[in-house]
N, C-alpha and C positions, 0 to 999 in steps of 0.2 A: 805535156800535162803537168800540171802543178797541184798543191793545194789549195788553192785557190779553186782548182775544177769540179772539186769537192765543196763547195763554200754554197751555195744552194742549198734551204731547207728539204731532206729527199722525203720527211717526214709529212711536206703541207699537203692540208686538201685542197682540193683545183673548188673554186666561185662555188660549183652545185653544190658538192656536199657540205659545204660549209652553211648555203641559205638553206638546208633540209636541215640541219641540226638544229639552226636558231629555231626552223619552223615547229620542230617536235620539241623544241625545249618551251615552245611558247604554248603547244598545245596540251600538253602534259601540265601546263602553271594553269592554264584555263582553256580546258575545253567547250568552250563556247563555239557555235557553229561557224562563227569568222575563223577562227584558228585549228578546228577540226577542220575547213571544206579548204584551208590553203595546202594542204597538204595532199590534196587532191591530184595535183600536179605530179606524183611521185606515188599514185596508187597509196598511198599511204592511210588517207583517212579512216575507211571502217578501221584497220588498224588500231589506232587510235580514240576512235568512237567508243570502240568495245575494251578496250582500258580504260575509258574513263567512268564506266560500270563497274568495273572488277576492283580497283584499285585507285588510289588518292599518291598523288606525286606534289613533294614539295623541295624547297630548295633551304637550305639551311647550315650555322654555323656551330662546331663542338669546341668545344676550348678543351684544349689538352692541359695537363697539370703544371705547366712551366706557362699560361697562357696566351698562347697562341693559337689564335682561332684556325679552325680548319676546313676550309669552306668544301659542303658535302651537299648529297640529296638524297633522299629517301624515298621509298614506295612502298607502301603496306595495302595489304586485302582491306577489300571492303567489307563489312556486314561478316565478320568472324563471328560464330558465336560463344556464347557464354563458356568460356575454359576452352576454346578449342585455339590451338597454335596452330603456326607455318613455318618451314624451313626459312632461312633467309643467306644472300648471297650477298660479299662484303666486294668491292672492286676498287682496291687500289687504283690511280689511275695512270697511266701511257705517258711519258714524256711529250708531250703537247702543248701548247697554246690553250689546247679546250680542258685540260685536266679531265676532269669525271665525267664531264660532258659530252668526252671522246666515247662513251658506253651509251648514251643514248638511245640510241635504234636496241640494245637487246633489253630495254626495261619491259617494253612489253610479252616479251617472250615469258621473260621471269614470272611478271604478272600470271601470265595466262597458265601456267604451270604452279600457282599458288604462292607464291615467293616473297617475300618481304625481300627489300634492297636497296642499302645504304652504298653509296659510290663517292669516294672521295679522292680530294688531290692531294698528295702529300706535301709536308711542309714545303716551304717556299715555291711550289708547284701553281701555277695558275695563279687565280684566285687566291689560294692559301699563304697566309703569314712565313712568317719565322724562315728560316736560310735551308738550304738543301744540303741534306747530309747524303745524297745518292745510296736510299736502304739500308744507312747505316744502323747502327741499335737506338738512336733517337727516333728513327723512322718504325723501328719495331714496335719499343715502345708504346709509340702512338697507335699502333694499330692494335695493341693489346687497350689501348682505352678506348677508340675507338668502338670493339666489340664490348667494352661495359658500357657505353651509352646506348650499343644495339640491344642485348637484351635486357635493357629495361624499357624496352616498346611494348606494347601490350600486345599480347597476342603473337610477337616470338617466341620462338622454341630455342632457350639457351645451349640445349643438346642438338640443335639439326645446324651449323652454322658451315657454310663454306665462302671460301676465297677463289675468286675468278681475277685475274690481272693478267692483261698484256705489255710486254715488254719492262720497261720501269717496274708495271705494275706486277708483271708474270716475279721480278727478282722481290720485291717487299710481299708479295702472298708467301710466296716458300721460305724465308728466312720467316714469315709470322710462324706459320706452322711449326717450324720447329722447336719455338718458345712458347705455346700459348695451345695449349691441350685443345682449348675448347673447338679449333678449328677443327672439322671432321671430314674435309673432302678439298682439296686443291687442286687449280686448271692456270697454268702457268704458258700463254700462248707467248710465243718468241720469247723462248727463257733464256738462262742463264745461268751458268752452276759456277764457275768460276771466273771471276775477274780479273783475276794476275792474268791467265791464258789470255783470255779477251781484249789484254791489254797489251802481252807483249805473248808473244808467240816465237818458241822455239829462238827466244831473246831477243824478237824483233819486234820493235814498239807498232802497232797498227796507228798510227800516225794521223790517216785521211778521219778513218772512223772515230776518235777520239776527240780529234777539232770539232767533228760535226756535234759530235753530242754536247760537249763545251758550251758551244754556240744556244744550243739548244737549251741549256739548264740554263744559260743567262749568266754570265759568270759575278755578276755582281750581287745574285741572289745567292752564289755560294757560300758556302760555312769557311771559317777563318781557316779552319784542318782539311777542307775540300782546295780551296785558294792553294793551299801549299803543296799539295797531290799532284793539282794541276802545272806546277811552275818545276815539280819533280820530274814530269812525265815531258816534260816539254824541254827540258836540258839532259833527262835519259838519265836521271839520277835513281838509280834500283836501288834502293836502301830496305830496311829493318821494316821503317815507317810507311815506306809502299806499300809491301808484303803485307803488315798488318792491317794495315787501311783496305787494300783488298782481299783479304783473308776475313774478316770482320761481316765482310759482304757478300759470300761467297758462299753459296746453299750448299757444295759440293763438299764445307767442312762441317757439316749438320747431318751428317749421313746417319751417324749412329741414332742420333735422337730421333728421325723419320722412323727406322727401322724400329726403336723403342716401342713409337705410339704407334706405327705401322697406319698411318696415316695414306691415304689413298690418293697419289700424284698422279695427273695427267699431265704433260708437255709438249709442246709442239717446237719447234724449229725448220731450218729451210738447209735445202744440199748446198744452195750458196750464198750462206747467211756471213754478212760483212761487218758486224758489230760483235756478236757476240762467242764462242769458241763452241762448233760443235760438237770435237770429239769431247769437250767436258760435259756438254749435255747427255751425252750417251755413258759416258761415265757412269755419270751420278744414276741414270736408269737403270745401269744393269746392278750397281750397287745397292740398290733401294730391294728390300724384302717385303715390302708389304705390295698392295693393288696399286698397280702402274700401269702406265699406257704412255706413248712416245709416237707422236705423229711429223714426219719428215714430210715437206711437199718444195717442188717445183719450186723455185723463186730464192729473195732476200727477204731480211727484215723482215716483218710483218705484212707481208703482201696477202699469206694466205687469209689470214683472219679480218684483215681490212675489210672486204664485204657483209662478214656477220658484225663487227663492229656498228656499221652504220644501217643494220635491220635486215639485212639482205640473208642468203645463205650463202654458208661455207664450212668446210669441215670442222677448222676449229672450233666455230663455237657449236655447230649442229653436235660435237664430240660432248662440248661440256653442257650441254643441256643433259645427256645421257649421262653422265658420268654424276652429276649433281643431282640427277632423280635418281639413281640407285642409289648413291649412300646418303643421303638424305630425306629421299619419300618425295620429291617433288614432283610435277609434271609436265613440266618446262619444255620434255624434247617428245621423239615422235615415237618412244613405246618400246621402242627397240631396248636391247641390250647394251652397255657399252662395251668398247672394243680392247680387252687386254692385249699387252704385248704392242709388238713394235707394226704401226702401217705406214705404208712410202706411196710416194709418186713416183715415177723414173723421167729423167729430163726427156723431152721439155711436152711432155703430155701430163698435164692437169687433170686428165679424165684419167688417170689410171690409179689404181687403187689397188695393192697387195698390202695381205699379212700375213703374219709369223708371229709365234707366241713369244719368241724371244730375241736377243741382238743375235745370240751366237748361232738361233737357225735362221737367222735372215742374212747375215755376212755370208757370200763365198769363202771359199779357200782360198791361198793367194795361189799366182800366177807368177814366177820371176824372170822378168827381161834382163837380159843383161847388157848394159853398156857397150856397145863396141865402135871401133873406128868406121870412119867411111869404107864403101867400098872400093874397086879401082873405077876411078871415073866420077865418081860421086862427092859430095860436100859434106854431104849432113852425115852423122854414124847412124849407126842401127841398131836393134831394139832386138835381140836374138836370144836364141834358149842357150849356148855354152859363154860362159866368162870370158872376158880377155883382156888381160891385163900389158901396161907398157904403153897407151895412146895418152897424150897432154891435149885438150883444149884452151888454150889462150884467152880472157875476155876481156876487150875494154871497158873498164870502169869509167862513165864517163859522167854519172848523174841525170842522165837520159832516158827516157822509158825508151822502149823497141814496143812493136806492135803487140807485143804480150804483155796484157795488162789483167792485174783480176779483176775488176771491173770497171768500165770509162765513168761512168755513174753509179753513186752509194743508190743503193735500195731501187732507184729507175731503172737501169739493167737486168736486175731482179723480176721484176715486176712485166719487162717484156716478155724475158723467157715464160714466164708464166701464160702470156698468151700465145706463144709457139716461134716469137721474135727471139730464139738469140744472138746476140751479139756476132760477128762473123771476122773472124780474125783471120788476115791474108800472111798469112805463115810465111806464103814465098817470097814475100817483099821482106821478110828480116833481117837485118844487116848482118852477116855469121859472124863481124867482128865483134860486135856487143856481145852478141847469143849463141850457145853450143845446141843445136836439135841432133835427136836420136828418134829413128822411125821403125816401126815393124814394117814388115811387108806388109801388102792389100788382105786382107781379113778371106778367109777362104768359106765363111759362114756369117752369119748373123753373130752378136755375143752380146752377152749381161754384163756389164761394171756392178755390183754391188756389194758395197762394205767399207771396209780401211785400206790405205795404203802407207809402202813404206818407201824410200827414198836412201841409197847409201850411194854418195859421193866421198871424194878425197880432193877437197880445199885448200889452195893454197893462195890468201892474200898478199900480196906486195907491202902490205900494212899489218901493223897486229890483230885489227879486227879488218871483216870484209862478210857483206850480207849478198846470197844470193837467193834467186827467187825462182819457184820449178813450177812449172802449168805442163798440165797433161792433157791434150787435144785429142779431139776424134777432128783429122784430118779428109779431107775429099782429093785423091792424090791428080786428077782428072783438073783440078782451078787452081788448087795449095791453097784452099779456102779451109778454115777450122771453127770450131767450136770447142771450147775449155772444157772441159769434166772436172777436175779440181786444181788446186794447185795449192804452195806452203810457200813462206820465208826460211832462211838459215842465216841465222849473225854468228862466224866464226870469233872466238874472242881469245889470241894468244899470246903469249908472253913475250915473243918475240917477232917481227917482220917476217916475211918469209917460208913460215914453219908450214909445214903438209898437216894436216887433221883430216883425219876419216869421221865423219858423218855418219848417222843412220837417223833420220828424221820420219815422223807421220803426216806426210797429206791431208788435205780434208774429207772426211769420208764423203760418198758419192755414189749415187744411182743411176747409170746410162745405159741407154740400146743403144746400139752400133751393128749398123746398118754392113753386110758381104759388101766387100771390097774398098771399104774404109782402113785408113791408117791409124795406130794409134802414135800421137807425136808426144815427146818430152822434149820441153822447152827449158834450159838454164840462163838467164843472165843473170846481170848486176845490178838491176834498180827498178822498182814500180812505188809509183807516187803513193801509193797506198799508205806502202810500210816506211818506215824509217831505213836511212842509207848510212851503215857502218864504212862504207869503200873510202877510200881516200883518190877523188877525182883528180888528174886524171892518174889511174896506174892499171892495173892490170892484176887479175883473180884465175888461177887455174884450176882446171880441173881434171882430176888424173885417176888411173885405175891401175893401183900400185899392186902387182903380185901378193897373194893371201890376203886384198884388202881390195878385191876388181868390184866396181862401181854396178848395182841394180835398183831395178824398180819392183817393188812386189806388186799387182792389181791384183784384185780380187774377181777374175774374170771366167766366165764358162760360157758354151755357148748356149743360145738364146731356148730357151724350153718352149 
């Protein structure tokens, strides 16, 4: 596998959705019965019929104060009366080809809950001028005049205004929020709290995920200070200018100011989200004081809300309709209550639905395995309740994947699990020269994975730096067939060749059933195309459990309630 196996849009829509978009972009420009009954095709029409009673959609441009046009579109009530307003809903738009267009299918939703709704692409986004600052404070900026050309529509209500944005858009609604008061409610689907993490993790560059968005912003649409970001992150240059450039972008450093206006965040995320850093997302929630809610599901990327994006249902948006009719007055969702505190999916069932009012009663306790040698007879080590220390595992560094990968496809992988497909990694075919596995015995019950983990190895590269990379499997000991629960990078970085460092690294947190008489496996090598590779090919990476410093894993695991 290369980066190049990554090189694939994971973001495009397949033919359908793409001719349903143009179709409701055209019926929504003119509802006339040629363009209302095409839409027939997809159930869609009454849909649409009964928007175009309720509500006038147009398409149009704002010029920001440096003038660069901002190509946006609007939907206002029809037939308001005399003094009487409507909440209205601002939607940055999603890293796409369609920019704002990408929100389509929920204009009527808004509509129909009384909503005024201005959706726009951010600079050099789509349609839109000027060069892409990826949410930087020119992108802020904009969205703060943005809201001064919304309420001066007639018939907005200056005081009811919120921000709904997925992905791109989920990071420019929460960085608005935290400068521009007048926002009163924010729904940030596949967010993002910090970008340094996002970008390098545990000082490991995410390498696959970054080309892809690259590709994706168009790099000749970026900004002169974006161009030189990019040519940093791509020779692994961590500097001042990194830091600030994503620290600038990074909602996770606006905590205090949420907490100030106590502004009311909702967020969504996925247990094997490939782009953006989830333990910072869970950060930033348990840190926020004011009305939160944090929705974890089954998949990558933006799979969950994909379906409400394009008029369909799905949690996330069915979440923000609720969450934008309480503190706003709308009526957008279905009456209910919204949902405080943290709700999950648990792999790889998409009908499941738990909650918990908060992180710390939805996390287990942990669980610690400890590292140990093979047994007599055996290959792999084991996964056991006492320490022991005094075993070397050997790894060749070769620049190689081994059949544990975090995932063969960005956001497509994602996207299977979500429908009960995931990925099946044949554990037993892994070369032990590449990879060191440690296994518990067969599961003597059912159990829960849910919450954080931690990871303490002792590293020893042949080179001064050396990256290794840990997936944690619910194995089938019956095939040696697996399935990932999470997995981290680690880039050891030392002063000298040779030297030993102990470790203690976070996983990506993780919701799993595991099924009586399942294994749980820990996987270590030296390379997955994903992330950036510190090893010095070919030499060799060890890993040891040095007395007062013996190698575990903590899970967060109990058995199954």
């Amino acid at each position: 596998m290369s980066v190049d196996d990554y090189s694939e849009n994971p973001f495009a829509l397949n033919a359908e959705d793409t001719a349903k978009l143009d179709a409701i972009e055209q019926a929504l420009l003119d509802p006339s019965p040629r363009h209302i009954g095409r839409l027939d095709q997809w159930g869609l029409a009454d849909t649409y019929e009964v928007y175009a009673e309720i509500a006038q959609y147009r398409n149009l441009s704002i010029a920001m104060a440096d003038g660069t046009m901002i190509d946006a579109s609007l939907s206002v009530p029809r037939n308001l009366s005399p003094g009487q307003t409507c909440p209205a809903i601002v939607m940055p738009a999603p890293l796409n080809d369609f920019g704002h267009r990408a929100y389509l299918g929920m204009i009527p939703h808004w509509a129909l809950g009384g909503y005024a709704v201005l959706a726009y692409s951010q600079r050099g986004l789509a349609r839109s001028g000027g060069e892409i600052h990826v949410a930087g404070p020119q992108d802020v900026a904009d969205a703060t005049e943005i809201i001064d050309s919304l309420a001066q529509i007639e018939g907005v209500d200056p005081e009811r205004i919120g921000f709904f944005g997925a992905s791109y858009g989920a990071g420019t609604s929460l960085l608005a929020a935290a400068s521009d008061p007048r926002i009163k409610a924010v729904v940030g689907t596949s967010a993002w709290s910090d970008l340094f993490a996002s970008l390098y993790e545990n000082g490991t560059r995410h390498l696959a995920a970054f080309e892809a968005l690259v590709k994706l912003f168009k790099e000749d649409r970026c900004s002169a200070e974006f161009k030189g970001i990019i040519q940093k992150i791509r020779g692994n240059v961590v500097d001042d200018e990194v830091r600030e450039f994503a620290g600038d972008r990074s909602p996770k450093n606006h905590l205090q100011a949420y907490n100030d206006s106590q502004v009311p965040i909702l967020m969504t995320t996925a247990w094997h989200e490939t782009i953006f850093s989830v333990p910072a997302v869970v950060d930033l929630f348990n840190g926020l004081t004011g009305p939160k809610s944090l929705l974890v599901q089954v998949g990558d990327h933006g799979n969950g809300e994909l379906p409400g994006l394009v008029g369909l249902v799905s949690k996330p948006t069915s979440m923000a309709y609720r969450w934008m009719d309480h503190h706003l007055g709308g009526t957008a969702g279905d009456g209910a209550q919204p949902q405080f505190g943290v709700r999950s999916e648990y792999m790889h069932n998409l009908l499941s639905d738990l909650q918990h009012p908060d992180w710390e009663s939805y996390a287990l306790p942990h669980m610690r395995f400890h590292l140990a040698d093979a047994a007599v007879g055996e290959v792999d080590g084991q996964l056991t309740d006492k320490p022991q220390p005094g075993w070397t595992r050997s790894l060749k560094a070769t620049g190689k994947d081994t059949e544990a990968v975090v995932a063969p496809k960005l956001i497509q992988t994602g996207l299977a699990e979500r429908v009960g497909l995931p990925h099946i990694y044949k554990t037993a075919d892994i070369d032990r020269g590449l990879a060191a596995i440690w296994t518990t015995a067969p599961l003597e019950e059912p159990m829960r994975v849910q919450g954080e983990f931690a990871l303490r190895v002792t590293v020893t590269p042949r080179a001064m730096e050396g990256t290794i990379v840990a997936y944690l499997m619910d194995c089938d000991p019956a095939t040696g067939k697996a399935a990932i629960i999470t997995h981290a990078p680690y880039t050891v970085t030392n002063q000298e060749p040779g030297r030993a460092t102990t470790v203690t690294f976070p996983l990506q947190p993780a919701h799993y059933v595991l099924r009586k008489g399942r294994r749980l496996q820990l996987i270590i090598d030296t390379h997955d195309q994903f992330f950036s590779d510190a090893n010095r090919a070919p030499s060799t990476v060890e890993i040891t459990s040095p007395q007062g410093s013996e190698s575990y894993v903590d899970i967060p695991l109990s058995t199954l309630a």
